[in-house]
Structures are given as structure tokens and as C-alpha cells.
N, C-alpha and C positions, 0 to 999 in steps of 0.2 A: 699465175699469181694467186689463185684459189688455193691450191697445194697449201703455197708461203704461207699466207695467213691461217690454214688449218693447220698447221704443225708449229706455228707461235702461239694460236690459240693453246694447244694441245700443251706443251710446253707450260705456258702461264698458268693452265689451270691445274696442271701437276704439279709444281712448283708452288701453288698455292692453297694444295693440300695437303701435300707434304709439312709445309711450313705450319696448316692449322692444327691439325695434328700432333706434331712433338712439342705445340706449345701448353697444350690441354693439361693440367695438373692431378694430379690423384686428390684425393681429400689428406690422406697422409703425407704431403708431404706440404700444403700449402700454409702457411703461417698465419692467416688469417682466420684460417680455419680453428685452429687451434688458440685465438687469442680468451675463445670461451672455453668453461671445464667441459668434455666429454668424457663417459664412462670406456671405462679398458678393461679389460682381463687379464693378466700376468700370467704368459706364457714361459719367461726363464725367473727363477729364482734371483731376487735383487732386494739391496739394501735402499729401506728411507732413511734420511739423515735428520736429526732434529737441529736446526739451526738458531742460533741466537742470533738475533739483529742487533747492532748497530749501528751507530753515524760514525764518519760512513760506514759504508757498505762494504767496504773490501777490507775491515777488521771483523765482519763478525765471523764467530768458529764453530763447529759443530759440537753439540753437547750430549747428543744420543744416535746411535744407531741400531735400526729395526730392521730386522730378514722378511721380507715379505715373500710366499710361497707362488707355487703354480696354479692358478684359478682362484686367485683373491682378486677382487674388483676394486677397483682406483677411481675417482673423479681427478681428471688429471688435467691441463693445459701449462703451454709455453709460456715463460714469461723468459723478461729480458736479461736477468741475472743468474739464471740456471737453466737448466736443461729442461726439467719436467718439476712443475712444481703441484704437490697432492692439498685439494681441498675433500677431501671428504672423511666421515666418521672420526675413529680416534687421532690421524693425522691431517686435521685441520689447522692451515695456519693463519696467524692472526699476525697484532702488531710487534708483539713481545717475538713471536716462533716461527720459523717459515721450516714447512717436512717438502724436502726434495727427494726425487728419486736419484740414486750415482749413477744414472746409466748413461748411453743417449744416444741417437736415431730412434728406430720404429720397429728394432726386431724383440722386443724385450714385453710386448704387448701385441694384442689382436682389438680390435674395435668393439667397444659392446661388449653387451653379458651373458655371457655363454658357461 
């Protein structure tokens, strides 16, 4: 009977490491994480887009686009209508402009300034 309950012990408790484990999130990939700007580095060569807002939101069109290089720093976070939306220096957006990146996942940037 001792056996029994060592090897369901055994069982439950790898089964419930297993399970804590693949639930654990990276900071890249979790969305809460990202509802504030963090700074980025640009690792691949990518376009911001200058976008015009309007009501609604699924007529506004883009009015400029910018090549941003490899090791140009971005203040960047998620928002709900695009992918990576940039608040910092000359591509700060406001109510009139919103500057998006075209890209999207996490291979297009590295975390921090480097």
C-alpha cells in the first residue's frame, strides 16, 4: 500500500511541475507586460508608418513612411489596433498621428539599449 501511494505521490507531483512550468511566460511574449512603452533596439531593418486617425478607425490611412536602421532605439508598446505602436522622439503619436511599426512578433527587436 506504501509503494501505491509513493508512485501517485510521485506522479502528482511531476504532473504538477510539469504543468507549472510550461505555464510560466517570458516577459516577451506576455501582453500585459507590454500594455506600458519599453525601450527596444532594432535589430532588422523596418518601416514606421505615419498614420492619420480618424472616426472610425478602420478609414484612417497611412501618410508617411520612415526606414528605421539596425541599432536605432524605439520606446515601443502593444496597443489594440496595431501591432507595435512607437511613442518616443520624432515618432511620437498623438491625437491627430499614430507612428506604427509594419512588423510583428519579437524577432525584429531585442529588449533594452544596447
Amino acid at each position: 500500500m506504501k509503494f501505491r501511494k509513493s508512485i501517485l505521490l510521485g506522479i502528482t507531483a511531476l504532473s504538477l511541475g510539469i504543468g507549472v512550468s510550461t505555464t510560466t511566460v517570458s516577459a516577451n511574449h506576455s501582453f500585459t507586460y507590454w500594455t506600458h512603452p519599453h525601450w527596444v533596439t532594432v535589430t532588422k531593418t523596418s518601416t514606421i508608418v505615419k498614420i492619420r486617425n480618424t472616426y472610425p478607425l478602420y478609414k484612417s490611412y497611412a501618410v508617411k513612411r520612415y526606414r528605421i536602421h539596425r541599432g536605432h532605439h524605439l520606446l515601443i508598446h502593444h496597443v489594440a489596433s496595431y501591432d507595435w505602436q512607437v511613442e518616443s522622439g520624432h515618432f511620437n503619436s498623438n491625437s491627430y498621428y499614430t507612428y506604427a511599426v509594419n512588423r510583428s512578433g519579437y524577432s525584429w527587436f531585442k529588449q533594452g539599449i544596447y
